[in-house]
Wavefront OBJ file of the C-alpha trace (Angstrom):
o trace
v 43.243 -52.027 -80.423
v 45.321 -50.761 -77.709
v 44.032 -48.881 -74.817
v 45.869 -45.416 -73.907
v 44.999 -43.625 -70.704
v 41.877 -41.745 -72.480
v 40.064 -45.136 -72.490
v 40.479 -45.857 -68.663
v 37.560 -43.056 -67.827
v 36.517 -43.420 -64.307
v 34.417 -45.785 -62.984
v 35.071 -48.130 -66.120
v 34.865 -52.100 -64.981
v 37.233 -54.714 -66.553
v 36.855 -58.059 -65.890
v 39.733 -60.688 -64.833
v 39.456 -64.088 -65.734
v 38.783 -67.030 -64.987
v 41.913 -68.382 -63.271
v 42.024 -71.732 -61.780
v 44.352 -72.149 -58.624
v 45.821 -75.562 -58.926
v 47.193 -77.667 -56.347
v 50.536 -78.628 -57.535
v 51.015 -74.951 -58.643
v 50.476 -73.204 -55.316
v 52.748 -75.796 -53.677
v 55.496 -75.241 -55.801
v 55.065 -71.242 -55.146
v 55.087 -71.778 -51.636
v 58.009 -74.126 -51.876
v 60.051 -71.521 -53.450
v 58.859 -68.236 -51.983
v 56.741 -68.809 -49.183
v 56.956 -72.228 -47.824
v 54.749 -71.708 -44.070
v 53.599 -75.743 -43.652
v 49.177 -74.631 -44.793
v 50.770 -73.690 -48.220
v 52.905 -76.610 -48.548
v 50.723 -79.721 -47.021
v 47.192 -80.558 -46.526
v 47.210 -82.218 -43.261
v 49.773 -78.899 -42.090
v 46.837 -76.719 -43.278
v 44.409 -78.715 -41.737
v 45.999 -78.404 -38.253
v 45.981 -74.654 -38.754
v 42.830 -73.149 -37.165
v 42.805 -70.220 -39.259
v 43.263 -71.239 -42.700
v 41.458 -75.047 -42.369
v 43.440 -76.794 -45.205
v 46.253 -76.406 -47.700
v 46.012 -72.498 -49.252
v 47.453 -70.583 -51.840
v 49.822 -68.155 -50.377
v 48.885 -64.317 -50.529
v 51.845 -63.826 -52.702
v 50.864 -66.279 -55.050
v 47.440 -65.071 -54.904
v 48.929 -61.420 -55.809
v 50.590 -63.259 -58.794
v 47.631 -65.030 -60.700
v 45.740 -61.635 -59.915
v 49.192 -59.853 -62.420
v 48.429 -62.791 -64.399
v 44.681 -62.420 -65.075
v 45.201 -58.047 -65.309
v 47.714 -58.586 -67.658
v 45.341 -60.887 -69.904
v 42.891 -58.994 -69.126
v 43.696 -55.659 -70.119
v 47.589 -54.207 -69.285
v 49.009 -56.401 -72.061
v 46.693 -54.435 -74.586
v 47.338 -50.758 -73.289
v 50.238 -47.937 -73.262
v 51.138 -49.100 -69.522
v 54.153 -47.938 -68.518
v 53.851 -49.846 -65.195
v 52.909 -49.057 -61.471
v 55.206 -46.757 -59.317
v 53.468 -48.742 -55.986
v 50.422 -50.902 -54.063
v 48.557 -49.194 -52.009
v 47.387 -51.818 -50.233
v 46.801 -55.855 -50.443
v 44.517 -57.356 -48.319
v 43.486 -61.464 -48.330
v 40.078 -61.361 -47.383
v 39.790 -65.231 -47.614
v 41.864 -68.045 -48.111
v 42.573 -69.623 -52.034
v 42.231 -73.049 -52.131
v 42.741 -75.916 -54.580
v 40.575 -75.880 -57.260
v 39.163 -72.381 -56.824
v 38.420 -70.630 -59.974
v 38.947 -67.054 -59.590
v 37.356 -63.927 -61.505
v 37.225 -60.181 -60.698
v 36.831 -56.266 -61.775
v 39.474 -54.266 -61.860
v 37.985 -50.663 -61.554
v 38.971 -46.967 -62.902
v 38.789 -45.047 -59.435
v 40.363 -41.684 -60.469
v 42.992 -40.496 -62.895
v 44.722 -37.389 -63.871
v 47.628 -36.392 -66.050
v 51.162 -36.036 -65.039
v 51.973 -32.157 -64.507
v 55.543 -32.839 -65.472
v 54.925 -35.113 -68.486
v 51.078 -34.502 -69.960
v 51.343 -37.497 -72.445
v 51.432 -39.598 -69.216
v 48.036 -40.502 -67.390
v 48.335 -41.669 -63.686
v 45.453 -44.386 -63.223
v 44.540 -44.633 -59.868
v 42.910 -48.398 -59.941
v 40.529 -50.905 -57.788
v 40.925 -54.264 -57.903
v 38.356 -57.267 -55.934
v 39.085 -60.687 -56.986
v 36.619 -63.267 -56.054
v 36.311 -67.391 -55.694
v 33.536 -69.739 -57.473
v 31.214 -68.738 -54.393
v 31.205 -65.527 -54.574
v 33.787 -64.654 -51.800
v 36.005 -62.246 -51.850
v 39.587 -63.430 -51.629
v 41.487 -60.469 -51.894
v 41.130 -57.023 -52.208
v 43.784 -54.156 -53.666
v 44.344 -50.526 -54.792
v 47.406 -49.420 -56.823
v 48.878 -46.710 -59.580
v 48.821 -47.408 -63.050
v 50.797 -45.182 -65.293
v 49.516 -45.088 -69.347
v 50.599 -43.162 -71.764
v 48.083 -41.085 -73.737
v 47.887 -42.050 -77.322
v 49.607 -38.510 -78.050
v 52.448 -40.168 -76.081
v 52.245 -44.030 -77.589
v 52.459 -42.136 -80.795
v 55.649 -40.425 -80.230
l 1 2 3 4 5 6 7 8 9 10 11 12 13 14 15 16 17 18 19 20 21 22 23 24 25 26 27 28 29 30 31 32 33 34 35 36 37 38 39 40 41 42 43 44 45 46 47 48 49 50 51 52 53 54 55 56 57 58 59 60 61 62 63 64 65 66 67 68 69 70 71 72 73 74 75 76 77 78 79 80 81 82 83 84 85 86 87 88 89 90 91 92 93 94 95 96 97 98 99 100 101 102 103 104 105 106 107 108 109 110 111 112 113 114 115 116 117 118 119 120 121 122 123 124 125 126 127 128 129 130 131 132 133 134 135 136 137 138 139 140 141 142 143 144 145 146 147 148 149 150 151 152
C-alpha cells in the first residue's frame, strides 16, 4: 500500500534501518566527494584529535540516511520530493562497522494553499549508532500528494 500525505499524521514514528557503514564504502565516498585524510586513512584519522580514527564523512552519512528513508518509507508514498534541509547536524562521528538505525518523525504538516492535493510534511529525522549515540541529527520538507492527487 502506498502512503499519501493523510497517513503522515503528526507525531507518527518510522523507523530507518539497519544500515551498516562499511569501510571500503566510506573510503571510496570520501575519495570521490570528500577526500579530508580521517575519511580516507586510518592512521590520518588517528592523528586527528577530533575525530580519533578513520570516519564516514557527513555527506556520506547524509547519503545512507536517503538510503535507509527511502527503504524505509519514501519509496512506498506519493512523495513528490523535498523543496530544502533545514538543517544537518553530525552529532558524532560514523565509523567502520557501525550499524545505524533511526525514526524519522511527522513534526507538522499542512496542505498547499495553491495546490490542496499536495501535503507539505514538515519531518524529524535522529539517526543513531549500535550504542545508542546519536550520529546525526536533521529537519527537512517533504512534499506528498494526497491520495485525491495520486489518483489524478
Amino acid at each position: 500500500m502506498t502512503r499519501a500525505y493523510e497517513d503522515f499524521e503528526d507525531g507518527l514514528e518510522i523507523p530507518l534501518g539497519p544500515y551498516t557503514a562499511e569501510r571500503d564504502e566510506m573510503i571510496a565516498f570520501a575519495e570521490e566527494f570528500d577526500p579530508q585524510p580521517f575519511h580516507l586513512d586510518d592512521e590520518a584519522g588517528g592523528a586527528n584529535e577530533l575525530v580519533g580514527g578513520l570516519t564516514a564523512s557527513g555527506w556520506h552519512t547524509c547519503s545512507m540516511l536517503m538510503r535507509m528513508m527511502a527503504e524505509g518509507f519514501i519509496l512506498d508514498s506519493t512523495s513528490q520530493g523535498s523543496p530544502g534541509v533545514d538543517f544537518v547536524k553530525w552529532r558524532a562521528p560514523v565509523r567502520p562497522g557501525d550499524r545505524l538505525t533511526g525514526t524519522a518523525r511527522v513534526l507538522s504538516r499542512r496542505l498547499s494553499a495553491k495546490r490542496p492535493t499536495l501535503g507539505i510534511t514538515k519531518m524529524g529525522v535522529a539517526l543513531e549508532n549500535q550504542n545508542g549515540v546519536t550520529v546525526l541529527e536533521t529537519e527537512y520538507t517533504l512534499l506528498l500528494l494526497t491520495r485525491e492527487g495520486a489518483a489524478a
